[in-house]
C-alpha positions in Angstrom: -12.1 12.7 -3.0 -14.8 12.5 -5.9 -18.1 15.0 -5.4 -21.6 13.5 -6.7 -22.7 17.0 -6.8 -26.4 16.4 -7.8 -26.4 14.0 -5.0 -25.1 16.9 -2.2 -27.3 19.4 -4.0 -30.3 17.1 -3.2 -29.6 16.0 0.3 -28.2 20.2 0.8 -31.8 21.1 0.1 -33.8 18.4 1.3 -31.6 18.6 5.2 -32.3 22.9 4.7 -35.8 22.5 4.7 -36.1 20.1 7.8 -34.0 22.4 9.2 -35.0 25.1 9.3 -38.8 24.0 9.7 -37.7 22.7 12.9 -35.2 25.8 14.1 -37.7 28.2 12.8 -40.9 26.2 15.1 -38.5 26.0 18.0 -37.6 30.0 18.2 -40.8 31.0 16.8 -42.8 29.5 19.0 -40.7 29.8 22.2 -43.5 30.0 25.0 -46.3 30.3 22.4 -49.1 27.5 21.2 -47.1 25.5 18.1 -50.3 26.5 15.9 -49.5 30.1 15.7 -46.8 29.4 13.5 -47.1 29.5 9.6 -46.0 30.6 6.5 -48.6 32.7 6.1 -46.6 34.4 9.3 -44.4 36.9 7.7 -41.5 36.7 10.6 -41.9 32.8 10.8 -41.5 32.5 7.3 -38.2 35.5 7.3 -36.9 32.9 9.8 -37.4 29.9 7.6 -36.1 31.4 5.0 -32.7 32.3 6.8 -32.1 28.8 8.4 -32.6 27.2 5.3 -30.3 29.4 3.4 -27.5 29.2 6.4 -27.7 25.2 6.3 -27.3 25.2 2.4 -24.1 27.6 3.1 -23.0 25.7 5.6 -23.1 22.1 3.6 -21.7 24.4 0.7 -18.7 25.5 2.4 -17.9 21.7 4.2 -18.2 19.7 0.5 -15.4 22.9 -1.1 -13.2 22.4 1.3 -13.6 18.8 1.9 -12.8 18.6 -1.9 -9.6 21.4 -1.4 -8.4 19.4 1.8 -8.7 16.1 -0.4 -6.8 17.6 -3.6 -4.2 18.9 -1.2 -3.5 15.9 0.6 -3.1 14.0 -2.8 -0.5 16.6 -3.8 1.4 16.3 -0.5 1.2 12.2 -1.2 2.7 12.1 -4.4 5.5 15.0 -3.8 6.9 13.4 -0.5 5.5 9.6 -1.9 4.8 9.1 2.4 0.9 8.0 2.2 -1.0 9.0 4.9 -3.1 6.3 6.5 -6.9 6.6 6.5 -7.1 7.1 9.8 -5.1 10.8 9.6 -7.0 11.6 6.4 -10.3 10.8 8.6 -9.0 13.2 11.6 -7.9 15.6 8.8 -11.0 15.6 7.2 -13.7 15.5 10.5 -11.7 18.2 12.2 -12.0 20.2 9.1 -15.4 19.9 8.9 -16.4 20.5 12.0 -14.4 23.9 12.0 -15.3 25.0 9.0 -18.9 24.6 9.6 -18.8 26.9 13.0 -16.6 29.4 11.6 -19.1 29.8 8.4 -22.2 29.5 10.3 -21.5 32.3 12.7 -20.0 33.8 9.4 -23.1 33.4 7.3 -25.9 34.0 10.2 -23.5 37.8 10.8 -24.4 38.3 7.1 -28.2 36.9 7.1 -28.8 39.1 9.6 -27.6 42.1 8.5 -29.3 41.2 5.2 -32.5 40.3 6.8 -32.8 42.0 10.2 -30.3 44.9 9.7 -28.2 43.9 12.8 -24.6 45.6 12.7 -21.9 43.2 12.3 -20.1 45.2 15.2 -23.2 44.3 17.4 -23.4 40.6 16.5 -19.6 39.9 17.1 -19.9 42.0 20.5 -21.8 39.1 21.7 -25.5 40.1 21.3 -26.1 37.3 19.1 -23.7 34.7 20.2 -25.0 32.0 22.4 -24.0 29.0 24.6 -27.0 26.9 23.3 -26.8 28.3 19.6 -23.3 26.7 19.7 -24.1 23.5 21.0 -27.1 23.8 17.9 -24.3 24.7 15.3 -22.1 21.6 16.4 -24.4 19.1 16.8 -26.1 19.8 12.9 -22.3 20.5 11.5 -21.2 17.0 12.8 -24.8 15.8 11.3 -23.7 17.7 7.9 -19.8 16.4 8.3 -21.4 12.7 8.4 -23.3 12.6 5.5 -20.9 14.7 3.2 -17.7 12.3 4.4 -20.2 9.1 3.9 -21.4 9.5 0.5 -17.6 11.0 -0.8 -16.5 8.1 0.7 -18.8 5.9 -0.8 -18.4 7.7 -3.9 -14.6 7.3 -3.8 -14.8 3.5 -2.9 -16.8 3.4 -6.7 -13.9 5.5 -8.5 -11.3 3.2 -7.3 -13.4 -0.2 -8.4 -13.8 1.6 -11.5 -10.1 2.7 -11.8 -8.5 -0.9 -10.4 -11.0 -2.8 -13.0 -9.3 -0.8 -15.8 -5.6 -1.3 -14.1 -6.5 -4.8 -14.1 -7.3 -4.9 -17.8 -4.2 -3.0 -18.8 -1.9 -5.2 -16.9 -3.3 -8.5 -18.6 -3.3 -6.6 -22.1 0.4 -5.9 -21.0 1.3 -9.0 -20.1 0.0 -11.0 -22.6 1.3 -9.0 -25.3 5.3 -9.5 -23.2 4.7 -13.1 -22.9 3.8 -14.0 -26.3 6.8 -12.0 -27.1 8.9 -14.7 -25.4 6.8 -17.2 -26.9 7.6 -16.2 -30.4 8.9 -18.4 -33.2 12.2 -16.2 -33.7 13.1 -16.9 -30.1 12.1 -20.6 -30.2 14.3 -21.0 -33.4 17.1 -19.5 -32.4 17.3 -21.5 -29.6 16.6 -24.7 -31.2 19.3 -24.1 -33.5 21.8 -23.4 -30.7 20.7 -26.5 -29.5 21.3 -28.6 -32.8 24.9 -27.1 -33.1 25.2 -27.8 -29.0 24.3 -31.7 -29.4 27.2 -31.9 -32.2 29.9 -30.3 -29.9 28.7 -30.8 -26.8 26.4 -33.7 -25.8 26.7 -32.6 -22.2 26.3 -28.9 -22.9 23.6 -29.5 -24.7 21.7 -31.6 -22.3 22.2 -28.6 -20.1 20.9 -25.8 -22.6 17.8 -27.9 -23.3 17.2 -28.2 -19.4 17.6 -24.6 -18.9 15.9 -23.9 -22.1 12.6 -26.1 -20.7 12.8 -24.7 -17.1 11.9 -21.0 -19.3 9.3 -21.7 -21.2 8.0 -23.5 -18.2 7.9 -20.1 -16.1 7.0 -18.2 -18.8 3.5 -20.3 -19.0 3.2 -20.8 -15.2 3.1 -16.8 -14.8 0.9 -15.9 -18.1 -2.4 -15.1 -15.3 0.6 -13.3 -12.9 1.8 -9.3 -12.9 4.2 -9.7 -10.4 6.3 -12.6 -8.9 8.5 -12.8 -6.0 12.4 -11.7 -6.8 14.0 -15.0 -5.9 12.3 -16.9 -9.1 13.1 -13.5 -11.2 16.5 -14.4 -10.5 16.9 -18.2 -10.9 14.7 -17.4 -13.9 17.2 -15.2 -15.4 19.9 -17.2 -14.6 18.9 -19.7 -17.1 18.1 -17.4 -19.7 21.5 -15.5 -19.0 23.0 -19.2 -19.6 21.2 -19.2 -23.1 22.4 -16.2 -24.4 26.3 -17.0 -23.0 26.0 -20.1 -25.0 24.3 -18.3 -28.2 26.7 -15.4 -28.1 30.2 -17.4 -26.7 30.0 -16.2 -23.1 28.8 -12.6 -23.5 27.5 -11.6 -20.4 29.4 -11.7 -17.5 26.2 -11.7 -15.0 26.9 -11.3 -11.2 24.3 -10.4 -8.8 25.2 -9.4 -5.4 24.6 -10.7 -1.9 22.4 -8.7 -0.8 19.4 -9.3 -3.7 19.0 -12.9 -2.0 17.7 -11.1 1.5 15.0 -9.3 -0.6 13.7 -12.7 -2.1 10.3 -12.7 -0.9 10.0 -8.9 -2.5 7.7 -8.8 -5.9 8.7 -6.8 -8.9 7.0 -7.2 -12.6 7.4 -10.8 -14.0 9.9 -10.8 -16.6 11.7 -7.8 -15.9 15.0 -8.7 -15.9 14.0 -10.6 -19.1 13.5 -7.3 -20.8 17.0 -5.8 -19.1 19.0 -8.5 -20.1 17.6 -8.0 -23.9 18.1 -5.3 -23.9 21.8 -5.3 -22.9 22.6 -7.3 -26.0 20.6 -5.8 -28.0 22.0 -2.8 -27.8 25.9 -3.3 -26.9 28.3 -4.7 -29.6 30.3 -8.1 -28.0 33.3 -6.7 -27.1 36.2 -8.9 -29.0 38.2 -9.2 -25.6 36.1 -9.8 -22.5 32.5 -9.6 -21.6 29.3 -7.1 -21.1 29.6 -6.6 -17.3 25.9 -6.7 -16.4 25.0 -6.5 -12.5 22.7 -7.3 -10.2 22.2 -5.0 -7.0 19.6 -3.7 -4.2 20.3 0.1 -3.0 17.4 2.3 -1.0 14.8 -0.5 -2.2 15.0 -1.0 -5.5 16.5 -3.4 -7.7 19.2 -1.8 -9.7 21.0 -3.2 -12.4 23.4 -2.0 -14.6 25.6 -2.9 -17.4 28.7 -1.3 -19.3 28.2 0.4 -22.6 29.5 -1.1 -25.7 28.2 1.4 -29.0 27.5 -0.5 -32.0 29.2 0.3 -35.3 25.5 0.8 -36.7 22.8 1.5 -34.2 19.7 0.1 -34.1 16.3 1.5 -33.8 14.7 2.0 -30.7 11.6 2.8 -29.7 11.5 2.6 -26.2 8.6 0.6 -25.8 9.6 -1.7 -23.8 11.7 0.4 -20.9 8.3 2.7 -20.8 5.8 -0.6 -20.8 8.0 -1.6 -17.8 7.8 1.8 -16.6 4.3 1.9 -16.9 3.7 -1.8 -15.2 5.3 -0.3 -11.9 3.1 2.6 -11.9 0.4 0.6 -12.4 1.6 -2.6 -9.9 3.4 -0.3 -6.9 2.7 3.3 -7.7 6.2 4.1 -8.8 7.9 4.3 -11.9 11.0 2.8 -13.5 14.2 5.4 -13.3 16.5 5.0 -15.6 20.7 6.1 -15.8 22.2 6.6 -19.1 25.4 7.8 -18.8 28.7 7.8 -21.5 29.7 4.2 -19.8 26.9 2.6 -18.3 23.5 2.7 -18.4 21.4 1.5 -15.4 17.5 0.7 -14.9 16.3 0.8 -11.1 12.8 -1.1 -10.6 10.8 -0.6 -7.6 10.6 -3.4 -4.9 7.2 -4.2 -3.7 6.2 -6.0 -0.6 3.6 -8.3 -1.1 
């Protein structure tokens, strides 16, 4: 919960005065002609002075721990990742309030009192000065108080969020323009047309094939240039094609399997071109084993999308920066809320990407 503080500070002051105008008239002038009161009136203007300064403690104490309540609960959220719907957080945060501002008012008024009046604090929580009606009073202007400070957070909170999702919207596109005109790029387009030149020699057949497949990519990639996510059954007959590139530039590589269970979370979203990026990465980093292929698989454990591949070290590594496992990482966080983890172990090395329901 954000705090507009000038705002609170403002209605704080402007809700004191009315206040205690009206509690001061009302016990002043209990029995008595309403034109007796004034400030000139050196009682009537004691009591002024101490309703006004109880309300401003009171709408004090309900936007601190409104604010506390609202950092804890965001804690809580992101260690146990279990949101809590905004119905609870509304209970939470009404039923906080509304405590809060009894317990301080009969707090502040002990201390008021004593300031003002010199009553003993012994006296005042013997009963003296403790009230049916003055209860009814206290609940009636702390759910009046709870109201407006819940509104206006609220309200200011609704404006953080447009702000925030206006600048998560901006990243993503930045994100994934700058990933899709990485597929776009001559050296990939090259590469493949020359697979393709050496295919139609060979293979007439095969090549009709790779230049289908070949198409059917660059067709997604420009379908899903305005898209962040996509729905896991075309991330998976998208990669299929582009696993059959590679096998036919590299001499059957990859051995790719993905497992039954990934087809029952079809309709699941996770960021386009993910498995684009996994599979690159695979070969980029793995020597082709002389005998056999990179296992590479395809899996869905506790929600997320696992896959994992065996480890083949180069004779010479190459550099790495990472940017493209933490841009991943960091299009989850910004899509679902969760990041990327990531396995790397002496054999294989595994990537597990959230699943999203759309």
């Amino acid at each position: 919960m954000k705090i507009n503080w000038y705002r609170h500070l403002a209605l704080a002051i402007n809700f004191g005065v009315m206040s205690s105008l009206s509690t001061s008239y009302y016990y002043f002038n209990k029995g008595k002609n309403l034109t007796q009161a004034s400030f000139s009136d050196y009682i009537f203007s004691k009591n002024a002075l101490l309703s006004f300064l109880i309300t401003m403690c009171i709408y004090g104490t309900n936007v601190v721990t409104s604010l506390l309540l609202s950092f804890y609960l965001d804690k809580r959220e992101q260690k146990t990742q279990v949101p809590l719907s905004r119905k609870v957080r509304n209970i939470l945060f009404f039923s906080n309030g509304l405590v809060v501002s009894i317990v301080s008012y009969y707090f502040f008024l002990s201390v008021l009192l004593w300031f003002f009046y010199n009553v003993p604090f012994q006296s005042f929580y013997a009963g003296e000065n403790l009230h049916f009606s003055d209860f009814l009073g206290v609940v009636l202007i702390s759910f009046f108080i709870i109201m407006i400070v819940f509104v206006f957070s609220y309200h200011d909170q609704l404006r953080v969020l447009e702000i925030k999702n206006k600048e998560m919207e901006i990243a993503l596109q930045k994100s994934q323009i700058a990933h899709m005109k990485e597929q776009l790029s001559p050296h990939f387009l090259f590469n493949n047309l020359n697979v393709l030149i050496s295919t139609i020699q060979e293979d007439p057949v095969k090549a009709e094939q790779f230049a289908r497949s070949f198409s059917k990519i660059y067709r997604y990639v420009l379908e899903r240039l305005d898209y962040a996510s996509c729905a896991l059954e075309e991330e998976v007959a998208f990669i299929q094609d582009y696993v059959y590139l590679l096998n036919v530039r590299y001499d059957q590589a990859v051995d790719f399997k993905i497992s039954d269970e990934v087809a029952q979370w079809g309709a699941t979203q996770i960021p386009t071109l993910s498995l684009q990026l996994l599979i690159e990465n695979v070969i980029k980093h793995n020597a082709i084993p002389s005998e056999g292929k990179i296992a590479v698989t395809l899996s869905v454990v506790d929600g997320n999308l696992v896959m994992s591949n065996e480890k083949y070290a180069k004779p010479k590594l190459e550099d790495s920066t990472g940017l493209g496992l933490q841009n991943l990482s960091n299009r989850c966080q910004l899509l679902f809320h969760k990041k990327v983890e990531i396995e790397d172990v002496a054999n294989h090395f595994t990537v597990r990407i959230p699943l999203h329901s759309k």
